[in-house]
N, C-alpha and C positions, 0 to 999 in steps of 0.2 A: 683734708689737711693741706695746706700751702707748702708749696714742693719746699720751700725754704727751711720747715720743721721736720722735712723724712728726713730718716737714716742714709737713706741711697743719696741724697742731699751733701749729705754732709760726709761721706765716704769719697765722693771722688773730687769735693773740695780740696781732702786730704792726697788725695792722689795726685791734684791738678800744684800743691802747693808742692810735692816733690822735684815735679818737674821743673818748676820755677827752681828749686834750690840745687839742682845737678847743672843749671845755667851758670847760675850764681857761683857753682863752686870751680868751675873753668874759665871764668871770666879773664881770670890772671894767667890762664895759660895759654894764651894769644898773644905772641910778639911782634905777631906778624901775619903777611897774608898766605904763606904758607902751613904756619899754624891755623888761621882760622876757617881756611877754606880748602887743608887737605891734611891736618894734623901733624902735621910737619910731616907726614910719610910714616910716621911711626905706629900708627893703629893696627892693633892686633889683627890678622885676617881672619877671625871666627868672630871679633864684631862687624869686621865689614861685611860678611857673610850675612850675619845675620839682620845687620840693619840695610843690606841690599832686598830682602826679603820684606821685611817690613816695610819700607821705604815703598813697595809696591802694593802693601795690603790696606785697608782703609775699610771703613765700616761700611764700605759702597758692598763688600764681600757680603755684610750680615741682610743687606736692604737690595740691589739693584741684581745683585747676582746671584743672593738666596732667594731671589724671585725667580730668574733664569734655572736654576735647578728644581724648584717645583715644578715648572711649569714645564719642562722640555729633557726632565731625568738624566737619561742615562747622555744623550749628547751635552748638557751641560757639564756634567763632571768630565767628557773627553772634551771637551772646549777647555778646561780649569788644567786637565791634566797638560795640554800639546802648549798652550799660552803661557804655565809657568813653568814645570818642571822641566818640560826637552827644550822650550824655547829660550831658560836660562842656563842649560847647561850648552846648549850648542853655540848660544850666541857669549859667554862666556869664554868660553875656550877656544874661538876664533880671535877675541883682541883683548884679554886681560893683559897678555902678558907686552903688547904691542903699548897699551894705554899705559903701563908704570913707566915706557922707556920713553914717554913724551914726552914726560919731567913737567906735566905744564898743573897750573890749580886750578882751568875751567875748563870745562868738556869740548868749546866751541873755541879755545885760544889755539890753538895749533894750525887753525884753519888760515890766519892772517898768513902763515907762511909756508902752509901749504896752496891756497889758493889764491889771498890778498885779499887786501885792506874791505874791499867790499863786502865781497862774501864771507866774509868773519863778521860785519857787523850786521848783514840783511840778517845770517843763521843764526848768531845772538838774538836780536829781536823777535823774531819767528819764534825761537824756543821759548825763550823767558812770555813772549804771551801765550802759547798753544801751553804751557806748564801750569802758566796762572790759569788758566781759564778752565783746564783739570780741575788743580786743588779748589776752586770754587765750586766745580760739584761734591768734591770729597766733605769738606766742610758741611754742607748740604744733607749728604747722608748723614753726619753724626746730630748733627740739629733734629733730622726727621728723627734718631734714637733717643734723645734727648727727651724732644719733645712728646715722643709716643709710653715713654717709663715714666717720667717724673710730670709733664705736664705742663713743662718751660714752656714759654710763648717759643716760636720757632725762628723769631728774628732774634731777642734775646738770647739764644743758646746759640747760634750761629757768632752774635757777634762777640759774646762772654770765651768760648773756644775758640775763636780765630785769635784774641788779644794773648788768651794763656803759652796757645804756639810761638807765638811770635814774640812771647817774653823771653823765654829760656832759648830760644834757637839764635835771639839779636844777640844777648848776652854770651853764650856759651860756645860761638860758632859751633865747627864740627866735631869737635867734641862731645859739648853736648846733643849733639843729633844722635853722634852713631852708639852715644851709652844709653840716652833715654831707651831709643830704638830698642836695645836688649832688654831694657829692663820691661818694657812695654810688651816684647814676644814672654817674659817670661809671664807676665800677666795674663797675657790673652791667652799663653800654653796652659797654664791650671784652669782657668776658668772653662775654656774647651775641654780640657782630658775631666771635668766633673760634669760639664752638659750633656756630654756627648751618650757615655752611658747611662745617666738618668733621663735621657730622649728617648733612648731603645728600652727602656721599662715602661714606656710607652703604649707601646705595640706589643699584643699576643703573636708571641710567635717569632719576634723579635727580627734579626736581618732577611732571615728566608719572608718573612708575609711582604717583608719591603720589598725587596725585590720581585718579588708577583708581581707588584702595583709598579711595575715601570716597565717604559716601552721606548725600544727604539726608532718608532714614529715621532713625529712631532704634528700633531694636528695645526692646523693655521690658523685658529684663533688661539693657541696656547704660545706662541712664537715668533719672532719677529719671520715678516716676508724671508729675508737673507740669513736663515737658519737652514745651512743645507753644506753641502762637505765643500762647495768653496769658501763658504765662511771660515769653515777652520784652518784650512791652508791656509788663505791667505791670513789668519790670528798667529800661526805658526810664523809663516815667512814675518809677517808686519813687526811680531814679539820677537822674533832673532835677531833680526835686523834693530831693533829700537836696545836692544840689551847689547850688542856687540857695540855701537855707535853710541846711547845714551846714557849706557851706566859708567861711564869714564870715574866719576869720583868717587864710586866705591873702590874699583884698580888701582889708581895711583896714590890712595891714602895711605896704603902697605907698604913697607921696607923695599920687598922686591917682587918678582916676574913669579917667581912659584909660589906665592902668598897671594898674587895676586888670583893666577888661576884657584886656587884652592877655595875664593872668595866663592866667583861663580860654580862650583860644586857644591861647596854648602848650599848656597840660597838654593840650586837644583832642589838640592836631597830635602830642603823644609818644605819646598812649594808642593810636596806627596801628601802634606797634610792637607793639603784640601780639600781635593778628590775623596780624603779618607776619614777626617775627622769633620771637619767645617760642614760637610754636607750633607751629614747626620740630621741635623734638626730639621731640614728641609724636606727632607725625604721623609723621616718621621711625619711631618704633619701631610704633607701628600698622602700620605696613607693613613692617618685618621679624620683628616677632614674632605678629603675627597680630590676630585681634577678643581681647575683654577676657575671653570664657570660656574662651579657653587660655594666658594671659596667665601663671597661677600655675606652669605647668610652668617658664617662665625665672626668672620672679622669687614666689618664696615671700613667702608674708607674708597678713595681714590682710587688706589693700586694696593688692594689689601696681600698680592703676592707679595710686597718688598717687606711685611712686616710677618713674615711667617718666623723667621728665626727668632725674631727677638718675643714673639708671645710665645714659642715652647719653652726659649729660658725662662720667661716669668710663669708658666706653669711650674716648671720641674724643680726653679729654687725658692725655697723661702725668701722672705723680703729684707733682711739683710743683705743678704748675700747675691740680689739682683744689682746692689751699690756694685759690686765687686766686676759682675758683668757689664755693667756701665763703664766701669771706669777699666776693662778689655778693651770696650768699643772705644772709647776714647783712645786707649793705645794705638789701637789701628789705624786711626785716621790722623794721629798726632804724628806719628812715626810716617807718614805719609808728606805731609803736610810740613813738616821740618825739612825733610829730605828737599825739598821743593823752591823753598825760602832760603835754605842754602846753595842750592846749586844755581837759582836764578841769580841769586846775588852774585854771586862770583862769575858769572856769565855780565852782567848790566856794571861791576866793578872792575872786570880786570878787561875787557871785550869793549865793555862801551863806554864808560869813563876814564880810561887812561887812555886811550884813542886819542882821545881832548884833550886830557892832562897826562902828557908820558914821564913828567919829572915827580909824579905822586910815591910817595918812599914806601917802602914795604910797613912800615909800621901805620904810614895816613892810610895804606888800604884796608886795614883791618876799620879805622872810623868809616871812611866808605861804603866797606860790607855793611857796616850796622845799620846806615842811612840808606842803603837797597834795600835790606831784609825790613826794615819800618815802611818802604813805600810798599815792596812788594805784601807784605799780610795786608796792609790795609788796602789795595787795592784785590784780593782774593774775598777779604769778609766783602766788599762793594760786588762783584761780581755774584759770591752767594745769593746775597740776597735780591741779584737781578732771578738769578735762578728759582727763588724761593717763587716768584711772580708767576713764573712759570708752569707747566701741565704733563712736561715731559716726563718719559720713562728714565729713572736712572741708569741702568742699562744702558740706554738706546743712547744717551747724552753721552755717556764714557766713552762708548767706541764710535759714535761720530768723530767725538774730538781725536781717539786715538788714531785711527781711520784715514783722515782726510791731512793728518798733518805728519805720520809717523814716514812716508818717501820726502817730505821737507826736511826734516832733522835728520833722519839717519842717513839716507844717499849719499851726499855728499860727507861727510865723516867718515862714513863705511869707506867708502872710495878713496877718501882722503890715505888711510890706513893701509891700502892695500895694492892699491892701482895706482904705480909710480909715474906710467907712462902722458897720464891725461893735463893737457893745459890746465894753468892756473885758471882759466876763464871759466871750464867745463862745471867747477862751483856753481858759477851763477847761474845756469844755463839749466841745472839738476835742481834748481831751487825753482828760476820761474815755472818752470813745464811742470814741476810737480803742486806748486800752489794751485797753479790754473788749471790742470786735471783733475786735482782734486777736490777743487770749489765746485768743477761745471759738471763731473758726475755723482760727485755724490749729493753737494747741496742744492743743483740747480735741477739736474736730470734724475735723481729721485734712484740711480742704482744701485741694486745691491752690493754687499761689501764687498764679497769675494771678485768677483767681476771689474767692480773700480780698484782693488788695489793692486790687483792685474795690469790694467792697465798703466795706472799711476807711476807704480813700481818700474815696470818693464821701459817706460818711456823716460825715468832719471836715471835708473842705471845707462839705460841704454846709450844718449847721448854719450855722459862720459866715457861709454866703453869704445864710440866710434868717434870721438873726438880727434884725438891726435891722428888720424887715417883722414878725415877729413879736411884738418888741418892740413896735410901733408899734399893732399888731391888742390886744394883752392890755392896753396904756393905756384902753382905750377899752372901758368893763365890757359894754355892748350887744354886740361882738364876740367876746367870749371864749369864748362858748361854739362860734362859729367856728372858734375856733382847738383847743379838745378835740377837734371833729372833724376835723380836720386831723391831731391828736395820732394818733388812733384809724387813720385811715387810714392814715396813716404809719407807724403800729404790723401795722399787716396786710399793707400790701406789704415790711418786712423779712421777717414771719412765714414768707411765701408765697415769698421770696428763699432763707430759709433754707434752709426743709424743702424744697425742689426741691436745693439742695445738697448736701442731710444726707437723699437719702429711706429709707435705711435705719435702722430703731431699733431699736440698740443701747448698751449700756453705753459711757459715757464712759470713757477712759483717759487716765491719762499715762505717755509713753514714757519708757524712760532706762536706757541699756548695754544693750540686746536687752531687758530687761523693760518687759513693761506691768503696769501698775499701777490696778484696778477705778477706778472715783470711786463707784461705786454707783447711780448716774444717766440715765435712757435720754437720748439722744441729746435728741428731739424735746422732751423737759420741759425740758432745758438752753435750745434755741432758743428757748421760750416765755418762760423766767424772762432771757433776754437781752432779748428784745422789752421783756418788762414793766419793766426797769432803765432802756432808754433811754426810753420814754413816761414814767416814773417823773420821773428826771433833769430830763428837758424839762421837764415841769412847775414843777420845783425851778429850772431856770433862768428863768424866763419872766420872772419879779418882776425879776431883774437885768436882763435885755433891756430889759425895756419902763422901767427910775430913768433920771429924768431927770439923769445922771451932770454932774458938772464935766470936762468935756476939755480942760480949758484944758493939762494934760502932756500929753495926746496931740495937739494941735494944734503945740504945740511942736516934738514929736516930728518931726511931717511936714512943720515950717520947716525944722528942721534935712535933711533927708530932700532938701526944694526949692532948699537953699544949695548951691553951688559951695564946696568944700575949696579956702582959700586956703592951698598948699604954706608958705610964707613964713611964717604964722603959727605952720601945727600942725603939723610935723614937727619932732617934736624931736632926730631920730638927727643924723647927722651924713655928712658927707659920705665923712668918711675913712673910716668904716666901712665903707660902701656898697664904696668905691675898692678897699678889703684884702679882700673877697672874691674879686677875681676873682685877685690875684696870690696869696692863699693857698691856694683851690681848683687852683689851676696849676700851685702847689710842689709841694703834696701829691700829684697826680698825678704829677709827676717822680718823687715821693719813691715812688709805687709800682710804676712802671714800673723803678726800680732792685731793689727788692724781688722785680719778676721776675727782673731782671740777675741777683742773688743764688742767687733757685733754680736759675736755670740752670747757676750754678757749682756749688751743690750738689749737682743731677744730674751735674755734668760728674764727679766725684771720686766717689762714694758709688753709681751707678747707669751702669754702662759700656755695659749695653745698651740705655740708653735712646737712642743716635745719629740712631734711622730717624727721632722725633719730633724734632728737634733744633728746627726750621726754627717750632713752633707758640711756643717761646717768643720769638724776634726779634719774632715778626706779633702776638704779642701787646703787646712792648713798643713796639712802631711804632702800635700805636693806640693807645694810650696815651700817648705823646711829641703824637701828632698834635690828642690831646682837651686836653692839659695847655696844648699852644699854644692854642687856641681861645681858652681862658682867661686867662694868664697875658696875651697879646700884647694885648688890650684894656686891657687893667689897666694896661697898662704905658703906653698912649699917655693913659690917661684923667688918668693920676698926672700925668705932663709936661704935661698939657693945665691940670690944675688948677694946677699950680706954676705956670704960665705966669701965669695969670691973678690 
């Protein structure tokens, strides 16, 4: 049958057609660019919370990392556990409450005055493409679900859900991001809390045979080379750091500083579900079909680990109701994938076009954002379907990207945030050393994770942390030649860092679709012509360390930083908006729990032997009814409470 006649077809048409209309219905509540790229400040902190979470879940979780959990057990769920739960409560609660009092609407605007004009616009650019170039994998996975259920060609599914994101997120700014977002978790919450125990009726013997079947080994063809305990510190450090520095517009979308912290706690306490629900099916099927080198006898394919979740759900639901886990997966990667197209935009709006045009009104930047968010989707679906060309592990492709670029975006932010003392210049300086560490060992020199983001890491903080001390040695001409030797030594302990990394020389390559590709270059000259860029560099920085600078904007900066957020002043949202989230995310759940009512009739007429399942779509509409009240019943006493008053 033509995917265009199934039920699951025409299921998450419906679903896809919601989201377009929760765009639609905030369109008119953007006045501005404070409304549309941070809610005027007035957004509830249990949706920021909750679309912080989502905003980082994507169907790459059911595909790239329910492969990573077959394959390597019990360290994948501590990999899921230290990357999202501790690494968003810790990194959280180091600058929620720092990010509401920056009063700013893009994560990289603060930097013009904290570091200058430069390095606001290199960290702009760097993020908004290290972001794009993400959600073009994420897109990717949901095409592979797409295409693996229904049977969509995989460029058509790719490019049909890059357009539908990008409808409701140009239209609804953040608004509609951070409601879809909810409504989107409460999808994917019922449709998990119904897989997840009909996966464990699976197995004889239920959690105890599972657990027999997993080991705290990782054999080397089940796991990437860089699967070993520096991998997860350094997932740890990289994911604290990227959530204290990167989640900025979840924080400052709240009222205030304890709303703000309260965000990062939620998203903490949801990211438990991973480790504890989501990595059921994967485990499940490890232990009925076996390790990953006989895996391709059941399921054919390229990388038949990344499709292990999604064939237990189409075992364990009937085929209505696999629409319903379609249109989960879709939540996950939409809720991603929004979050993305909004933040870039207002990074490329408020960062790199009013640079150019500073008399653009707050009202032209909300047209602005929309003409970002139009460039920026259609240059993620182009990027997709570079990826579709492609041979790569989704996995391996995620934390490349997050990897090689996560000391670019955060370092300097982090630092910005907390290290008063370091020149304006030290910006720059923690951006180039971290690009160029992080191109030549990870993409050039071929090294594992944990080891390159050691170094990467240790060498952007580090500059800024010795900056101002250097600055203070090169004022002062009698010292300077102190400080070449300092230059020199410091130039030999990377040296002697590196080639212990790299001790084999060979030809440099770059990898891409199973080919490598010569550079012409041994190994060990690469290392040395690195060495010699950042002694280079330094040099070239020093004169800026050591100018006696005007701080009078960066002192400002860290007034504004020491003020308490008077709500009463700067929230500009509105009450009633706040109030109509929780009674529209409540409908809309009713509105999908009848949508199961529906399949179920559909089955009942069109599919007679489906009776034995009969009993999965009630249990699914009863969570559903049960998550809709959650919602709906506060909203409702909040409403009477405000009329009251």
């Amino acid at each position: 049958m033509p995917f265009y006649l199934r039920t699951e077809f025409f299921t998450v048409l419906v679903y896809l057609l919601m989201m377009v209309g929760i765009g639609v219905y905030f369109v008119t509540r953007n006045r501005g660019g404070v409304d549309y790229f941070a809610g005027g400040r007035a957004v509830p902190w249990w949706v920021s919370g909750v679309s912080l979470y989502m905003g980082n879940f994507s169907a790459w979780l059911f595909t790239g990392g329910a492969g990573m959990i077959y394959k390597t057990t019990w360290y994948g769920l501590l990999y899921f556990l230290l990357t999202g739960s501790v690494a968003y409560f810790l990194g959280s609660q180091l600058s929620a409450a720092l990010w509401r009092r920056t009063r700013v609407i893009s994560p990289v605007e603060f930097t013009l005055q904290r570091f200058g004009v430069a390095t606001e616009q290199v960290l702009g650019i760097v993020t908004a493409v290290v972001f794009v170039a993400a959600a073009g994998n994420q897109l990717k996975a949901i095409a592979t679900v797409v295409n693996t259920i229904l049977g969509v060609p995989l460029v058509s599914a790719a490019i049909g859900v890059g357009i539908i994101i990008l409808l409701y997120t140009l239209l609804g700014g953040l608004w509609a991001v951070v409601v879809t977002d909810v409504l989107q978790f409460v999808v994917l919450l019922a449709a998990t809390l119904l897989i997840a125990p009909l996966a464990l009726l699976l197995v004889k013997g239920g959690l105890p045979q599972i657990f027999a079947t997993m080991s705290l080994e990782i054999p080397p063809k089940y796991g990437l080379p860089s699967h070993d305990l520096h991998f997860l510190i350094a997932g740890l450090i990289s994911f604290t750091l990227g959530v204290a520095a990167g989640q900025g517009p979840r924080f400052y979308c709240v009222p205030d500083e304890r709303a703000a912290r309260k965000v990062g706690m939620l998203a903490a306490a949801l990211f438990l579900t991973t480790p504890i629900l989501f990595s059921i099916p994967s485990l499940v099927a490890r232990t009925i079909w076996g390790a990953p080198d006989v895996l391709g006898a059941v399921i054919p394919g390229r990388d038949p680990h990344e499709q292990v979740f999604i064939r237990i759900a189409m075992e364990v639901l009937p085929p209505g109701l696999v629409g319903i886990f379609l249109a989960a997966m879709f939540a996950a990667t939409m809720s991603a994938l929004d979050s993305v197209y909004n933040m870039v935009a207002s990074i490329l709006s408020r960062d790199v076009y009013m640079h150019f045009r500073p008399r653009t009104t707050d009202r032209g930047l909300v047209t602005v954002g929309r003409v970002m968010t139009l460039l920026i989707g259609a240059a993620t679906i182009g990027l997709c379907l570079f990826y579709i060309r492609g041979t790569s592990d989704l996995f391996k492709v995620m934390t490349d990207i997050f990897f090689i670029s996560s000391p670019v975006m955060s370092v300097p932010v982090f630092m910005g945030l907390f290290y008063r003392r370091a020149p304006r210049s030290a910006g720059m300086a923690a951006i180039m050393w971290g690009v160029a560490t992080g191109i030549v060992t990870q993409a050039l020199l071929h090294w594992p994770y944990g080891p390159q983001i050691y170094l990467t890491q240790s060498i952007s903080i580090g500059i800024v942390l010795v900056s101002p001390w250097l600055g203070g040695m090169w004022r002062n001409r009698e010292l300077r030649s102190a400080v070449a030797i300092l230059a020199l030594v410091f130039g030999a302990l990377v040296l002697g860092v590196m080639l212990l990394g790299s001790p084999e020389n060979r030809t440099v390559f770059l990898a891409y679709a199973g080919k490598e590709y010569s550079l012409g270059i041994s190994t060990h000259l690469l290392v040395g012509l690195h060495v010699v860029f950042l002694v280079g560099t330094l040099f070239a920085f020093l004169p800026g360390f050591a100018r006696e600078e005007d701080r009078t904007g960066v002192e400002e900066f860290y007034r504004r930083l020491d003020t308490p957020v008077d709500v009463a002043a700067e929230v500009t949202g509105t009450a009633e908006a706040a109030l109509s989230v929780y009674r529209l995310v409540g409908g809309l759940t009713f509105l999908t729990a009848g949508l199961v009512g529906v399949l179920m009739a559909v089955e009942w007429f069109t599919h007679p032997g489906w009776m034995g399942d009969w009993w999965k779509y009630p249990a699914l509409i009863g969570i559903l009814l049960a998550l809709g009240l959650l919602f709906y019943l506060p909203g409702r006493r909040a409403r009477r409470g405000a009329d009251a008053a």
